[in-house]
C-alpha positions in Angstrom: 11.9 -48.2 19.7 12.6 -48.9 16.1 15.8 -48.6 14.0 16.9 -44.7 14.0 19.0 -45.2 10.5 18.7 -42.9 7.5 17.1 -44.9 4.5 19.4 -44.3 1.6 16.7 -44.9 -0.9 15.0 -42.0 -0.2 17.8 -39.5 0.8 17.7 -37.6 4.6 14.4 -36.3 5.8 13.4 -32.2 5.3 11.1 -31.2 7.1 8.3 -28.9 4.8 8.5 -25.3 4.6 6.1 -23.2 6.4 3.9 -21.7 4.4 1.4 -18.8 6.0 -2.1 -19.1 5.7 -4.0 -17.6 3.1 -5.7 -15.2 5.6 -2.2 -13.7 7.1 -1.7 -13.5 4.0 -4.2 -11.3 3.0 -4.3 -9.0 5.9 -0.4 -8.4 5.7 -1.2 -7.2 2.0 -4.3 -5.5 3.1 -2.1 -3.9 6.1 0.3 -2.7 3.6 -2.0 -2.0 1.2 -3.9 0.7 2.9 -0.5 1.6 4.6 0.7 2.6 0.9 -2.2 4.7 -0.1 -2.2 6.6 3.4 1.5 7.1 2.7 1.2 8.6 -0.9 -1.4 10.6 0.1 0.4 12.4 2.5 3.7 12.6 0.3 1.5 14.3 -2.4 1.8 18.0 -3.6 -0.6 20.0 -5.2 0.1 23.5 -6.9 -2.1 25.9 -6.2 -2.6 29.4 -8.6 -5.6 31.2 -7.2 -6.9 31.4 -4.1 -10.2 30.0 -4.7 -8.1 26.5 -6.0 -6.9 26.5 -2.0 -10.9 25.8 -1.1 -10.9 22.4 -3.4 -7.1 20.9 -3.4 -7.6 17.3 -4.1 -4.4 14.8 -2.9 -4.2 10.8 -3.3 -2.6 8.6 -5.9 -3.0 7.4 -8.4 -6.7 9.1 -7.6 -7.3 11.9 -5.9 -9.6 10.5 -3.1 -8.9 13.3 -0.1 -10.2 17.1 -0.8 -9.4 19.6 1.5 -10.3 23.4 2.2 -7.4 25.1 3.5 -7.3 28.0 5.0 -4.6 29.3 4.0 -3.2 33.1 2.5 0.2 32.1 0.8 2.0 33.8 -1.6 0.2 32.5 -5.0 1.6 30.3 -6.9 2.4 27.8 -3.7 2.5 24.2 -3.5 0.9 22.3 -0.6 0.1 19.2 1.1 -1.8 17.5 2.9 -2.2 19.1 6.4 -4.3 18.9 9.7 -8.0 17.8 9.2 -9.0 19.1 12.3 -8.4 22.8 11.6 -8.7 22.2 7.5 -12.5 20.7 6.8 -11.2 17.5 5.0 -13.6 14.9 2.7 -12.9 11.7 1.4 -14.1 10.0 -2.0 -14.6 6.3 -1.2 -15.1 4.9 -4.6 -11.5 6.3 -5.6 -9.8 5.2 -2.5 -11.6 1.9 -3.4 -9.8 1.8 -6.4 -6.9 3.3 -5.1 -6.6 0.3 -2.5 -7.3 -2.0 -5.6 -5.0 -1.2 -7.5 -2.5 -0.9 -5.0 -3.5 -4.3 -3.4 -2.8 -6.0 -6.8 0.8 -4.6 -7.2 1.4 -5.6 -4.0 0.0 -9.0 -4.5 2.2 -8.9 -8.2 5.2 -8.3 -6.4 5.3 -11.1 -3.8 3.7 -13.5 -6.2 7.0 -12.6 -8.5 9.2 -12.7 -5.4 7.6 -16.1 -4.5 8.5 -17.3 -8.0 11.9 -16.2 -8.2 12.6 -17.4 -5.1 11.4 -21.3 -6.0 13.4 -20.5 -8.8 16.7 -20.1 -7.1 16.2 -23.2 -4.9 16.2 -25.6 -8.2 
């Protein structure tokens, strides 16, 4: 076995950080991507003035991507939400969730790419 010393040249030994494969990555941001849009879907509101509005109310943001008919006799004007697809016929857009989940994805990826930053940052 060989000498166990600490050089003094080259200061103590650390040991890299872990850094998370591209691909985890990815999904995570992905996973939380789609999470988001699902999520502001749902917490979106839509006022409705006539009853023939309640046979196309669109939610989704930043685009509307989920249309709903809902069967439904309120007291005009209401304001609804998204609610059971199985007793409300329910259709989805795909390009604007496409570009919902783009856009989405990118602020996502903006945000930990700033985090990352800041965070190399503060260890200097």
């Amino acid at each position: 076995m060989g000498d166990m010393t600490m050089n003094t040249d080259i200061g103590p030994f650390v040991a890299p950080r872990h850094t998370p494969r591209r691909g985890v990555v990815a999904a995570a941001i992905g996973l939380l991507t789609f999470l988001f849009v699902l999520l502001l879907m749902l917490l979106d509101r839509a006022q409705v003035q006539t009853q023939q509005e309640l046979a196309h109310v669109a939610f989704g943001m930043p685009l509307n991507w989920v249309t709903q008919t809902q069967g439904l006799d309120p007291p005009l004007p209401f304001s609804t939400q998204f609610i059971s697809p199985w007793e409300n016929p329910t259709d989805i857009a795909l390009l604007p969730l496409a570009l919902n989940l783009i856009v989405i994805g990118l602020v996502l990826a903006g945000v930990r790419s700033a985090a990352l930053s800041m965070r190399s940052r503060s260890a200097k």
